[in-house]
CHARMM internal coordinates of N, CA and C (Angstrom, degrees):
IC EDIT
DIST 1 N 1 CA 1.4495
DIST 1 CA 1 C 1.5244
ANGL 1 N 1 CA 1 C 107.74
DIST 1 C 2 N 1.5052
ANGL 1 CA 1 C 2 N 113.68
DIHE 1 N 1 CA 1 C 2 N 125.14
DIST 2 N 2 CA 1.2748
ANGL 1 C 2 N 2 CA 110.47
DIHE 1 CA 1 C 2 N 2 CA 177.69
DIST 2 CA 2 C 1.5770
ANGL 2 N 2 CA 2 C 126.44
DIHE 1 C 2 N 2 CA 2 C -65.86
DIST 2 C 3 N 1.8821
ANGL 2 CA 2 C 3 N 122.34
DIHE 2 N 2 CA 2 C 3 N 143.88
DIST 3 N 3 CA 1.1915
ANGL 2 C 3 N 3 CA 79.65
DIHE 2 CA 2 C 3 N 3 CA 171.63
DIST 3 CA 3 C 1.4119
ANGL 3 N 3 CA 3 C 153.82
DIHE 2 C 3 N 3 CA 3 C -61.71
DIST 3 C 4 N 1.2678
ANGL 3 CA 3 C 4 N 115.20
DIHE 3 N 3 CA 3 C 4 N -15.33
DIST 4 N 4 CA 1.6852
ANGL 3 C 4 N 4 CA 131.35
DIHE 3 CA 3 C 4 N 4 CA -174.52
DIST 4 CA 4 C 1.3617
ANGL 4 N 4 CA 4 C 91.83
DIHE 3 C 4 N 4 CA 4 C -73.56
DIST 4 C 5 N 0.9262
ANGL 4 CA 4 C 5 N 147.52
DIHE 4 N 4 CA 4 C 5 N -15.90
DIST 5 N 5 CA 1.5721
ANGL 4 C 5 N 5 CA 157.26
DIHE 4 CA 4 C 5 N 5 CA -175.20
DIST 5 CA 5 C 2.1069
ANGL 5 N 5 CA 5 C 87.50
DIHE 4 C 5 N 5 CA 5 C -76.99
DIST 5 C 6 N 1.4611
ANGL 5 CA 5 C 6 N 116.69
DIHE 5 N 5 CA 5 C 6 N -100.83
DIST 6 N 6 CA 1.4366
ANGL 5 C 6 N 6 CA 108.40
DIHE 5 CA 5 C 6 N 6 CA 157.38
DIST 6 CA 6 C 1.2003
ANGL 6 N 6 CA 6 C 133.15
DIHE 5 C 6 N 6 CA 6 C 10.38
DIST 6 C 7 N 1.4625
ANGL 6 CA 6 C 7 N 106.99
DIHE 6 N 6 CA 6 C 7 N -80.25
DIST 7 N 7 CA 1.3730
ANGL 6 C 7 N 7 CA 120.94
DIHE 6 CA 6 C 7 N 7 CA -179.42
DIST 7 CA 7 C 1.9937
ANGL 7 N 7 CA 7 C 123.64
DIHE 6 C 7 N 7 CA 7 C -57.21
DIST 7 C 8 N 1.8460
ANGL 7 CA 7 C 8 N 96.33
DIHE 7 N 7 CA 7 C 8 N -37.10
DIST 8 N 8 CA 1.0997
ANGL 7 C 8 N 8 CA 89.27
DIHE 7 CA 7 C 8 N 8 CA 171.87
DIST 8 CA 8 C 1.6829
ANGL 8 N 8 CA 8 C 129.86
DIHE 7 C 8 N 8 CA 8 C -79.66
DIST 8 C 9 N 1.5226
ANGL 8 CA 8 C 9 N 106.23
DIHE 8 N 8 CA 8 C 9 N -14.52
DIST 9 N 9 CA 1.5111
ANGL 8 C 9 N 9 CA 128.42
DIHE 8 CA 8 C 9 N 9 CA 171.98
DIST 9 CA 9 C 1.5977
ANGL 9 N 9 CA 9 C 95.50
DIHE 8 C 9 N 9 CA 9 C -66.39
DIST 9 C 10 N 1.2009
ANGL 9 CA 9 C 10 N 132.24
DIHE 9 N 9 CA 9 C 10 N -52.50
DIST 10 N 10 CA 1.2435
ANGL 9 C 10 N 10 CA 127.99
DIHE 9 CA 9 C 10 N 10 CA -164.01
DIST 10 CA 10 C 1.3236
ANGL 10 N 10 CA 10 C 102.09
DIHE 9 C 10 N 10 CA 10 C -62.45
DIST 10 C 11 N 1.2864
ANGL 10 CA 10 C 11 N 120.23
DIHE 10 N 10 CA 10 C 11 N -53.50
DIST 11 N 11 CA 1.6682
ANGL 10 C 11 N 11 CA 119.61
DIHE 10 CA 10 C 11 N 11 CA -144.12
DIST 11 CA 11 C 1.2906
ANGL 11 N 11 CA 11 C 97.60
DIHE 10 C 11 N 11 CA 11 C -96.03
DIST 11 C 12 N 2.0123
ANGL 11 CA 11 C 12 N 146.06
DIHE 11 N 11 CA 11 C 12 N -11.96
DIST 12 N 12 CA 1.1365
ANGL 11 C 12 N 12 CA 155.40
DIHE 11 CA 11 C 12 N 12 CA 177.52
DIST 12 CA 12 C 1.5158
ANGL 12 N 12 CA 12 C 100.52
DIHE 11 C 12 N 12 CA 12 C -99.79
DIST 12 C 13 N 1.2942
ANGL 12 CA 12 C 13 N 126.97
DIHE 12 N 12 CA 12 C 13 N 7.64
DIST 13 N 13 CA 1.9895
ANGL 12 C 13 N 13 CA 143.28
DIHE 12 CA 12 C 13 N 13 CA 158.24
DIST 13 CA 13 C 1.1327
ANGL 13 N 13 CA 13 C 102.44
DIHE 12 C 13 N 13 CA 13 C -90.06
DIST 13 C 14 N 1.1726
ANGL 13 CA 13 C 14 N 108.95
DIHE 13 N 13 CA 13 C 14 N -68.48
DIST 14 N 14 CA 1.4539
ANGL 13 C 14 N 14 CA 122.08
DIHE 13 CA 13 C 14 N 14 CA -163.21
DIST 14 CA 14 C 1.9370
ANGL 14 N 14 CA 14 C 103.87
DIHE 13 C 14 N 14 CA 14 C -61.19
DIST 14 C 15 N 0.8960
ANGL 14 CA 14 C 15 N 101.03
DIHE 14 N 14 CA 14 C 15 N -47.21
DIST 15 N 15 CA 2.0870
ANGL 14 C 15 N 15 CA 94.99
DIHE 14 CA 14 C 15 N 15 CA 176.53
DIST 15 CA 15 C 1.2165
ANGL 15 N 15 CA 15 C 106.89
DIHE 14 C 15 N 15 CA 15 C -83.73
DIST 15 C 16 N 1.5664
ANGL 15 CA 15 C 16 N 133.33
DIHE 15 N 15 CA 15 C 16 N -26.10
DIST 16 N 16 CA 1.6222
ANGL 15 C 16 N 16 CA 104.96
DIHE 15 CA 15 C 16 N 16 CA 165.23
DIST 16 CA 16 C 1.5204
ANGL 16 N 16 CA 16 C 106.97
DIHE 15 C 16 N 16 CA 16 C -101.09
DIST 16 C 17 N 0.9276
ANGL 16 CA 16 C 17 N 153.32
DIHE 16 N 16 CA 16 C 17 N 53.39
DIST 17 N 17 CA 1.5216
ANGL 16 C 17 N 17 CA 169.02
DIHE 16 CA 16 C 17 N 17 CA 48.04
DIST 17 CA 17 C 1.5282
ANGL 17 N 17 CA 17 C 111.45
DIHE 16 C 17 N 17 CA 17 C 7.80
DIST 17 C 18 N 1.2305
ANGL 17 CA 17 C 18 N 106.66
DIHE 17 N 17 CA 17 C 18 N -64.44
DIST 18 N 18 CA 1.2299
ANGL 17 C 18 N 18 CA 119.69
DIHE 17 CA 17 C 18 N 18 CA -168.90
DIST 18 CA 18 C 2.1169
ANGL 18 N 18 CA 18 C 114.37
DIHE 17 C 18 N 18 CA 18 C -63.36
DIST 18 C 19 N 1.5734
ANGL 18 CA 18 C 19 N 97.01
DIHE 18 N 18 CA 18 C 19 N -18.73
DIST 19 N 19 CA 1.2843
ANGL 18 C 19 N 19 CA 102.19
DIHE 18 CA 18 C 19 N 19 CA -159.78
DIST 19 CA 19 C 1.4309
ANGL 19 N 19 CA 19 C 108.98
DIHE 18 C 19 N 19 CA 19 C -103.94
DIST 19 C 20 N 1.7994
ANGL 19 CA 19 C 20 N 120.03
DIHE 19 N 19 CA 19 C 20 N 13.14
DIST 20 N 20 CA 1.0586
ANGL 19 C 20 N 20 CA 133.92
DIHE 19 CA 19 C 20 N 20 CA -177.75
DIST 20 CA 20 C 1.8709
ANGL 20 N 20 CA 20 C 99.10
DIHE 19 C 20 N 20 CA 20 C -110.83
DIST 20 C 21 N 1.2977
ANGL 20 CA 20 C 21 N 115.45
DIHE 20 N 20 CA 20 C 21 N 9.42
DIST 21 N 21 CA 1.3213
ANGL 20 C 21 N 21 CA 96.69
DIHE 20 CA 20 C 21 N 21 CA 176.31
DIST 21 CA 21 C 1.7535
ANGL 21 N 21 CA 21 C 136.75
DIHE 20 C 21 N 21 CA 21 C -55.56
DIST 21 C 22 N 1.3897
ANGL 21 CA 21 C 22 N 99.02
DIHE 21 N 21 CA 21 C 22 N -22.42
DIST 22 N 22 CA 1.7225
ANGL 21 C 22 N 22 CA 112.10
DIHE 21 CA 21 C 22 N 22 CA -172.21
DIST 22 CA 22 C 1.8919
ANGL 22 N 22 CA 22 C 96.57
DIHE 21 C 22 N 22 CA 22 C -72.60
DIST 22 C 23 N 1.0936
ANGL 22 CA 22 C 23 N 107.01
DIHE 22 N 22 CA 22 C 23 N -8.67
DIST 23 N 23 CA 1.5084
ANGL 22 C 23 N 23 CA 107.42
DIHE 22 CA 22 C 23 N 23 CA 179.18
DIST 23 CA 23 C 1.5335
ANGL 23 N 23 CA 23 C 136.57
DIHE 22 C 23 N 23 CA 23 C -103.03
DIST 23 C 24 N 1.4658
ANGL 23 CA 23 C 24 N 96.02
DIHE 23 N 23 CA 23 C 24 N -24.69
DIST 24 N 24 CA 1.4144
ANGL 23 C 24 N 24 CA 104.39
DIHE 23 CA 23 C 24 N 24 CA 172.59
DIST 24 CA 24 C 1.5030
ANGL 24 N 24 CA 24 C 123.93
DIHE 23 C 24 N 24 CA 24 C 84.15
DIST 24 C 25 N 1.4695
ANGL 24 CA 24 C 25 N 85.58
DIHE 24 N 24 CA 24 C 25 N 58.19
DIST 25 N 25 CA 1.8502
ANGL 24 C 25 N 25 CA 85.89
DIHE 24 CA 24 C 25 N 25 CA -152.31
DIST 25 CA 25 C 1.7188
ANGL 25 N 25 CA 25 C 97.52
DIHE 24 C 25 N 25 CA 25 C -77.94
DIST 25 C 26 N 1.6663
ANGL 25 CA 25 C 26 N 106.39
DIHE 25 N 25 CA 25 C 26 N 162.13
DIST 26 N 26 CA 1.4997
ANGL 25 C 26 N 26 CA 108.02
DIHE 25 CA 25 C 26 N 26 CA 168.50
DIST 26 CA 26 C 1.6085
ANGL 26 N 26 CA 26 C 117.30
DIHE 25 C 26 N 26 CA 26 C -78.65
DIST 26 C 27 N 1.4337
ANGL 26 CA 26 C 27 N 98.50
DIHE 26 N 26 CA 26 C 27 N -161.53
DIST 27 N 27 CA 1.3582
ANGL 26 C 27 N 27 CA 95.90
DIHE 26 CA 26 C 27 N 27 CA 167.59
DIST 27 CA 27 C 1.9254
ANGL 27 N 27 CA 27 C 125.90
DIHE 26 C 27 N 27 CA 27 C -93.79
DIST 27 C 28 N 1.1625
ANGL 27 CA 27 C 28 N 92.31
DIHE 27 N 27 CA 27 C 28 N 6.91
DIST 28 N 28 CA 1.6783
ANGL 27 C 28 N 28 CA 133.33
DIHE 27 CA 27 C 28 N 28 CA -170.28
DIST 28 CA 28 C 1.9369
ANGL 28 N 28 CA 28 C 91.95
DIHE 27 C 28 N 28 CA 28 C -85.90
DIST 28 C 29 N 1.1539
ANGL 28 CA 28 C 29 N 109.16
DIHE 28 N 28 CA 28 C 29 N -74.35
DIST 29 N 29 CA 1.4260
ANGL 28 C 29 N 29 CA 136.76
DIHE 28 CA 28 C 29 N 29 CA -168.16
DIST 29 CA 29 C 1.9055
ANGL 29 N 29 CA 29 C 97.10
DIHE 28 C 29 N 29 CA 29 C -45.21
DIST 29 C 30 N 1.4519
ANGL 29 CA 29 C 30 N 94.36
DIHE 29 N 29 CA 29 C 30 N -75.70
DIST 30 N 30 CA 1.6646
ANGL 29 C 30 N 30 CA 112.40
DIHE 29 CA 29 C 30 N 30 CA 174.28
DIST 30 CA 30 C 1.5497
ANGL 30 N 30 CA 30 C 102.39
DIHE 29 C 30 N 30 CA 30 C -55.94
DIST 30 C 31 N 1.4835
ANGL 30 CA 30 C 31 N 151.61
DIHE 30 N 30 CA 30 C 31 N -29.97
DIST 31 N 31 CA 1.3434
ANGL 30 C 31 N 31 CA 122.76
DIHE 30 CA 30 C 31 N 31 CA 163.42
DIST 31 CA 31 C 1.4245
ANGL 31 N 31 CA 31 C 110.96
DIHE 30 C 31 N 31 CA 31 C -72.44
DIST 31 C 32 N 1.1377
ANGL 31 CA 31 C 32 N 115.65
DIHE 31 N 31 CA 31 C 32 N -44.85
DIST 32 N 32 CA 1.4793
ANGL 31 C 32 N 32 CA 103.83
DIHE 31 CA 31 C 32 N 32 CA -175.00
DIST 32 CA 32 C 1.5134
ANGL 32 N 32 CA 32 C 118.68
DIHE 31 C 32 N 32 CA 32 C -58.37
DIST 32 C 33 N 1.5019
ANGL 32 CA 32 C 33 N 122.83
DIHE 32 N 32 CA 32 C 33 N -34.32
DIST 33 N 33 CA 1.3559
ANGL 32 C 33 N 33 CA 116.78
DIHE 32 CA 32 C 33 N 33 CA 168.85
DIST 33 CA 33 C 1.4821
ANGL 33 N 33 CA 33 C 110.94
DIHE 32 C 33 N 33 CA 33 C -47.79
DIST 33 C 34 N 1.2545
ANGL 33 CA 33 C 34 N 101.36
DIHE 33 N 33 CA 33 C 34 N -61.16
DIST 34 N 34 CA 1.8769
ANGL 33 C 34 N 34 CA 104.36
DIHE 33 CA 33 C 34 N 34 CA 173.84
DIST 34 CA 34 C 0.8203
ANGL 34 N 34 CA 34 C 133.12
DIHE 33 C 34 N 34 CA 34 C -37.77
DIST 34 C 35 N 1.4814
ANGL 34 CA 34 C 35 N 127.27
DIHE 34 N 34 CA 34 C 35 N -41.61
DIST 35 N 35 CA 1.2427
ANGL 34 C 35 N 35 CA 134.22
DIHE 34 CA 34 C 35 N 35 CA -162.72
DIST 35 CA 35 C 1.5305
ANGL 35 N 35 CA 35 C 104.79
DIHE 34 C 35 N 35 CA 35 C -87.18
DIST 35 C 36 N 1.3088
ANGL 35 CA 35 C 36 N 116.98
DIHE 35 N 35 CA 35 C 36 N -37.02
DIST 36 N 36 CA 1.2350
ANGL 35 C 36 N 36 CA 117.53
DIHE 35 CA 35 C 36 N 36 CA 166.55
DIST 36 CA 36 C 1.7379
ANGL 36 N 36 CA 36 C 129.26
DIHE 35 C 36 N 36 CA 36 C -65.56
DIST 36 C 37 N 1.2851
ANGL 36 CA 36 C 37 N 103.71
DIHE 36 N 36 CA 36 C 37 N -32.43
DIST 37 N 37 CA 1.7647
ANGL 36 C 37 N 37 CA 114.50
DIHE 36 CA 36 C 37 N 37 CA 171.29
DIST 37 CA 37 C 1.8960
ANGL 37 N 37 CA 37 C 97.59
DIHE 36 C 37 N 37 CA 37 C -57.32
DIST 37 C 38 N 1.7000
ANGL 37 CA 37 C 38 N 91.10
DIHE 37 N 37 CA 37 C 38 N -69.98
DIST 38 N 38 CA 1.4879
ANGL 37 C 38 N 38 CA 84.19
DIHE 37 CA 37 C 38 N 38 CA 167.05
DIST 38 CA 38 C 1.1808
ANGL 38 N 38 CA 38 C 159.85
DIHE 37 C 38 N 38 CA 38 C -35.87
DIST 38 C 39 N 1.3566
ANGL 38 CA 38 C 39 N 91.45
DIHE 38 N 38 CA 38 C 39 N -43.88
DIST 39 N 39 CA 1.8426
ANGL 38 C 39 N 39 CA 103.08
DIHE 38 CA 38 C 39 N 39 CA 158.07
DIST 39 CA 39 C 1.7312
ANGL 39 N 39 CA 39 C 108.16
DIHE 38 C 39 N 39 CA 39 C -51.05
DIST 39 C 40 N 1.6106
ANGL 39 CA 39 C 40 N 101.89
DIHE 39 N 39 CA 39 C 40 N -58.72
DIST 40 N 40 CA 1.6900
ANGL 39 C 40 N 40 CA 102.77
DIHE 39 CA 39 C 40 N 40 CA -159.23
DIST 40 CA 40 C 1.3706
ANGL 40 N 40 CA 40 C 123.65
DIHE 39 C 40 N 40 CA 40 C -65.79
DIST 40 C 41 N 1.5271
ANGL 40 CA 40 C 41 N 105.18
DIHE 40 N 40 CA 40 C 41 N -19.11
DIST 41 N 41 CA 1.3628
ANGL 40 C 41 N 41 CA 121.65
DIHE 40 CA 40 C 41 N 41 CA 167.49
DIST 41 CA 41 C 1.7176
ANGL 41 N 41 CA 41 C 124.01
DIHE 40 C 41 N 41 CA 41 C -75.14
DIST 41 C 42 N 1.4932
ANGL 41 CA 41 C 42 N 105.76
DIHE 41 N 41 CA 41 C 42 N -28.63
DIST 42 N 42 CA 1.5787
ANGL 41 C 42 N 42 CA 109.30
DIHE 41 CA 41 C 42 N 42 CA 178.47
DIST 42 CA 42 C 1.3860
ANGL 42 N 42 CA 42 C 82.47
DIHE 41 C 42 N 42 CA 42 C -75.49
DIST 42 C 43 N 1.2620
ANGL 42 CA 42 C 43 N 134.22
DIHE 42 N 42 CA 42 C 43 N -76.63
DIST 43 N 43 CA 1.5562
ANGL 42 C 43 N 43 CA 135.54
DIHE 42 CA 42 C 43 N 43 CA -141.00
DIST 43 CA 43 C 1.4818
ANGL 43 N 43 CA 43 C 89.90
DIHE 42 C 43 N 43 CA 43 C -59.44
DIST 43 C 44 N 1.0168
ANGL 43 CA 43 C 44 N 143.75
DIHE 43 N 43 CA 43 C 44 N -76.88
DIST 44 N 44 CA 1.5903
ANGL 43 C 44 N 44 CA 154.69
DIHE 43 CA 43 C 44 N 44 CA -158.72
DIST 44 CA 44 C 1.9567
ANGL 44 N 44 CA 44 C 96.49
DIHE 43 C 44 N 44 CA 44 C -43.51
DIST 44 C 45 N 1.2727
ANGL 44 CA 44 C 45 N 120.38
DIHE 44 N 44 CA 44 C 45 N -52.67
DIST 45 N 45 CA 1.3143
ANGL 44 C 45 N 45 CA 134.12
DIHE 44 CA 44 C 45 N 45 CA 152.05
DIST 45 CA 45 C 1.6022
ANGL 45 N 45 CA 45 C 131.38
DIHE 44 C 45 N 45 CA 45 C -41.45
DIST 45 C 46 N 1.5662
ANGL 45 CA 45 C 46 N 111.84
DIHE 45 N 45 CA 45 C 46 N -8.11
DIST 46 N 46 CA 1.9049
ANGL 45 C 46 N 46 CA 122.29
DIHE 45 CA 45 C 46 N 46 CA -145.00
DIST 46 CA 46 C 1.1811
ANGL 46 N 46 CA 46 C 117.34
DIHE 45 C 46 N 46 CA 46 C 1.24
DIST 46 C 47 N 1.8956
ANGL 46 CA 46 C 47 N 103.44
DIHE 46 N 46 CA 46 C 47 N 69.91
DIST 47 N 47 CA 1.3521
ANGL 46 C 47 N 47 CA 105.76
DIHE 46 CA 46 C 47 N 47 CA 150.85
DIST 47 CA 47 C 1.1777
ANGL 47 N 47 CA 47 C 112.32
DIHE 46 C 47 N 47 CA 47 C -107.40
DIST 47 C 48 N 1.3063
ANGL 47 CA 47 C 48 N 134.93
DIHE 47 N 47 CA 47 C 48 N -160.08
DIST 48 N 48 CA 1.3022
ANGL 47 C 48 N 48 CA 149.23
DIHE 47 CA 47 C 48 N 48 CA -172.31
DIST 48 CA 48 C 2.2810
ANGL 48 N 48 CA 48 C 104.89
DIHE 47 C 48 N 48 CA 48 C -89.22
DIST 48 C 49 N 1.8138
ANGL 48 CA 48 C 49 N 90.50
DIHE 48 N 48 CA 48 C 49 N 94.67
DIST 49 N 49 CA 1.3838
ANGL 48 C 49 N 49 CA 81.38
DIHE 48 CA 48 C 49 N 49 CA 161.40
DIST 49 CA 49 C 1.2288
ANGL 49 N 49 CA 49 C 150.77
DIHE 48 C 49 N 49 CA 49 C -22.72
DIST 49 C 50 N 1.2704
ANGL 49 CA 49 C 50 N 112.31
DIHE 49 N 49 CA 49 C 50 N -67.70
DIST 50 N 50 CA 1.5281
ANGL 49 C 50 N 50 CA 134.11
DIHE 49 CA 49 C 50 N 50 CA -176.78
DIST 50 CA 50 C 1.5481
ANGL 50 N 50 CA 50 C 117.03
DIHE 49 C 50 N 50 CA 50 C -37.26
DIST 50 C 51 N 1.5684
ANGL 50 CA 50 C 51 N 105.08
DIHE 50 N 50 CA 50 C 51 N -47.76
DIST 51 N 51 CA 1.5681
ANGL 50 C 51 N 51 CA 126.37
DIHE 50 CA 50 C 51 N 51 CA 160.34
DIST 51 CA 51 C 1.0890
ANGL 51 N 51 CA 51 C 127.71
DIHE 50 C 51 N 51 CA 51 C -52.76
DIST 51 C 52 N 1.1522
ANGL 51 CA 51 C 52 N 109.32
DIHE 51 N 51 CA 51 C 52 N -43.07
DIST 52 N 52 CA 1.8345
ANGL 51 C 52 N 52 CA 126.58
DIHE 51 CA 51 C 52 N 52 CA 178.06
DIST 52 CA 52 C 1.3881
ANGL 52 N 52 CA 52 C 122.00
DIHE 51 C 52 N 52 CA 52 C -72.26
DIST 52 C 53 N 1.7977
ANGL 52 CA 52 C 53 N 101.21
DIHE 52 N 52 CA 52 C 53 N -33.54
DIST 53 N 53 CA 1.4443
ANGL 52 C 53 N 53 CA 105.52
DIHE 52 CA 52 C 53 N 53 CA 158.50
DIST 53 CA 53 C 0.9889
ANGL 53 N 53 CA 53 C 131.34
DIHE 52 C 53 N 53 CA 53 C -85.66
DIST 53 C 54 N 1.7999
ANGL 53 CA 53 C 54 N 121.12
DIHE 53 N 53 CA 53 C 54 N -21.13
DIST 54 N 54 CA 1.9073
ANGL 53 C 54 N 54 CA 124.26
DIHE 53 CA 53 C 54 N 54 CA 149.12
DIST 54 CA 54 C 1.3265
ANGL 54 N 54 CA 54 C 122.82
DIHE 53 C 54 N 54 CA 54 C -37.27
DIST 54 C 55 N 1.3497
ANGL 54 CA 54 C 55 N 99.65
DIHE 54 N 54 CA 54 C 55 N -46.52
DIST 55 N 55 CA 1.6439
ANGL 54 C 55 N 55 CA 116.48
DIHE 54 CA 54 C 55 N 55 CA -156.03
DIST 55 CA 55 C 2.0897
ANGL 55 N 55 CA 55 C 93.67
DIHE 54 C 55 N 55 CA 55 C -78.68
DIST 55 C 56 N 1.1744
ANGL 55 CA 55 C 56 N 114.67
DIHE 55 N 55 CA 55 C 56 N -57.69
DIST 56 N 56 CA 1.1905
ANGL 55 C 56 N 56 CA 123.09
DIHE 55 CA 55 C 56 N 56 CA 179.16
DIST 56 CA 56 C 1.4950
ANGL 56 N 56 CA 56 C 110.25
DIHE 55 C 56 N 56 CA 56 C -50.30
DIST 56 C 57 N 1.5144
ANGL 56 CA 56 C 57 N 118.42
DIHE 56 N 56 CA 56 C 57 N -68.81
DIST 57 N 57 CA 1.4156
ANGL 56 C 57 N 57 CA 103.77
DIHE 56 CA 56 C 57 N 57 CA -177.88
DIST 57 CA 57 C 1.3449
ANGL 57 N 57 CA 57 C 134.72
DIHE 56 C 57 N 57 CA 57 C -75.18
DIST 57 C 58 N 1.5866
ANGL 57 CA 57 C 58 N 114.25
DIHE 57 N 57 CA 57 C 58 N -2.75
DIST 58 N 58 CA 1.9237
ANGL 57 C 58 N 58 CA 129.25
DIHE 57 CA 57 C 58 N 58 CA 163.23
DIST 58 CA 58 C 1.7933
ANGL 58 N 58 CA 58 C 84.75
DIHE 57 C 58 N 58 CA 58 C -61.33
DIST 58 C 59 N 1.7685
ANGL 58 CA 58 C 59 N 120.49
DIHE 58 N 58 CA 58 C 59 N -54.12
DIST 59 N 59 CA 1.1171
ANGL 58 C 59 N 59 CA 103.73
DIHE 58 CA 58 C 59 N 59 CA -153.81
DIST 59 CA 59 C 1.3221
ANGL 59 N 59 CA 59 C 112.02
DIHE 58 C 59 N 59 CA 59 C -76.94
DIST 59 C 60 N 1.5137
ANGL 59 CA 59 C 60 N 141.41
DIHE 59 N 59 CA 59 C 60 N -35.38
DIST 60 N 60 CA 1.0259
ANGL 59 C 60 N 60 CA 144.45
DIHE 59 CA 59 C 60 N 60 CA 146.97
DIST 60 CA 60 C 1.4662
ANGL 60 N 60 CA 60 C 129.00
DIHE 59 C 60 N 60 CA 60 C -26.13
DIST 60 C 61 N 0.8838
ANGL 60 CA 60 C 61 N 125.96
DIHE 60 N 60 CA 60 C 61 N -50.05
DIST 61 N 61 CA 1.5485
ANGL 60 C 61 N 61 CA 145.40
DIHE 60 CA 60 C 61 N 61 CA 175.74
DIST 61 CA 61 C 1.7972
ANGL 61 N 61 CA 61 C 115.16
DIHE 60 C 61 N 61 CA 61 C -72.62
DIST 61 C 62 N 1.0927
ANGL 61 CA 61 C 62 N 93.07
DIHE 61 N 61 CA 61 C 62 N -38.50
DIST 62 N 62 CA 2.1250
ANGL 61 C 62 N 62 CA 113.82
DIHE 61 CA 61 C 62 N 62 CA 170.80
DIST 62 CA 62 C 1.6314
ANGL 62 N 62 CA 62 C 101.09
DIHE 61 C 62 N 62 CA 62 C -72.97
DIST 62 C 63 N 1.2661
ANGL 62 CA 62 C 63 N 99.77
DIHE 62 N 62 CA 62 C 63 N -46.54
DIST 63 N 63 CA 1.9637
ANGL 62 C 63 N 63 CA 102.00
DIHE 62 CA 62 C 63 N 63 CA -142.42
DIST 63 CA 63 C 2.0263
ANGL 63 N 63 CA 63 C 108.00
DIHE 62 C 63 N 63 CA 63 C -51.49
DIST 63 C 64 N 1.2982
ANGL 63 CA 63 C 64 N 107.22
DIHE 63 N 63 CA 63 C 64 N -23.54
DIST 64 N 64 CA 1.4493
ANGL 63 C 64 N 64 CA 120.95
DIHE 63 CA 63 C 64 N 64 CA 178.71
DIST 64 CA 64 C 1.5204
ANGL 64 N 64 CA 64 C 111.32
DIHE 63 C 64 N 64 CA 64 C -77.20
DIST 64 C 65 N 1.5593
ANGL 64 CA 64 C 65 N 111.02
DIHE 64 N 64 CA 64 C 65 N -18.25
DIST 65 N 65 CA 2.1610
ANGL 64 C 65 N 65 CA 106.63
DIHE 64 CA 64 C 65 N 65 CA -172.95
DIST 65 CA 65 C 1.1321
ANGL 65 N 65 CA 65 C 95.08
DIHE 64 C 65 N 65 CA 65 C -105.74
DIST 65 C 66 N 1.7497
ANGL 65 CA 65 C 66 N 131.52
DIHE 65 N 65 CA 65 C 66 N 2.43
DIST 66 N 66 CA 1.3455
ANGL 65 C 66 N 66 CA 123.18
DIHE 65 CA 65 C 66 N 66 CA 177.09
DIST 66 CA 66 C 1.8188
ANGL 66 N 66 CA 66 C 98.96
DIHE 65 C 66 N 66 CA 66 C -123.94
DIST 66 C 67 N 0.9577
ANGL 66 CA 66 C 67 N 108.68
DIHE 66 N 66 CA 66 C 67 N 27.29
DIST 67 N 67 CA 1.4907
ANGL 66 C 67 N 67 CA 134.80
DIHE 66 CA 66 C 67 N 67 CA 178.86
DIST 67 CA 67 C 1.8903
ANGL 67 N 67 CA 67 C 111.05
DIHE 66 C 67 N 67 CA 67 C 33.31
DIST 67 C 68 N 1.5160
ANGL 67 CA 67 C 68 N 94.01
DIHE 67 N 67 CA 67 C 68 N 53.20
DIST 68 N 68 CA 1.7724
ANGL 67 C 68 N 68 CA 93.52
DIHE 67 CA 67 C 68 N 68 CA 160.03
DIST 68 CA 68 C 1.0270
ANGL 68 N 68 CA 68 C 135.11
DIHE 67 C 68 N 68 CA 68 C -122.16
DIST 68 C 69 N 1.4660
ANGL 68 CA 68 C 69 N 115.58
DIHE 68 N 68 CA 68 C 69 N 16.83
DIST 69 N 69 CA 1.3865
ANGL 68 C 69 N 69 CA 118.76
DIHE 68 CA 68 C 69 N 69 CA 161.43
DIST 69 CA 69 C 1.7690
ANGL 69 N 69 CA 69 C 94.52
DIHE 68 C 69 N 69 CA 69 C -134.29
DIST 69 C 70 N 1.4016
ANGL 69 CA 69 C 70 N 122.36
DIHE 69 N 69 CA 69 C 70 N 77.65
DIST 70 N 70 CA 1.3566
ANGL 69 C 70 N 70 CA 124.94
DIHE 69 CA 69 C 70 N 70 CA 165.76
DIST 70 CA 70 C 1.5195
ANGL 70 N 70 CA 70 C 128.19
DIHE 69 C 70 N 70 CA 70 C -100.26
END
COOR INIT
IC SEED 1 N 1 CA 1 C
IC BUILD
């Protein structure tokens, strides 16, 4: 997986993460957003899904204990 591949999973987590605040999402809530950005971004990219949804929902699920989606 390239890095710009990464980077774009991270930073397309991290803003729809960010856009569930009025709700109170868990850390459950915020991977699953991720994992799904991630997915759409590897595939949309033709890389290997599966990765895109690792990479997305670690980042989704993290992005709140390193305080970027608060």
């Amino acid at each position: 997986m390239s890095k710009f591949l990464a980077i774009a999973a991270l930073v397309g987590t991290t803003a729809v993460a960010g856009c569930t605040q009025g709700i109170n999402p868990t850390d459950t809530d915020r991977a699953l957003i991720g994992a799904g950005v991630g997915a759409t971004v590897a595939h949309v990219g033709g890389h290997n899904v599966v990765k895109g949804a690792a990479i997305g929902g670690a980042a989704g699920a993290l992005c709140n204990d390193v305080r970027l989606c608060q």
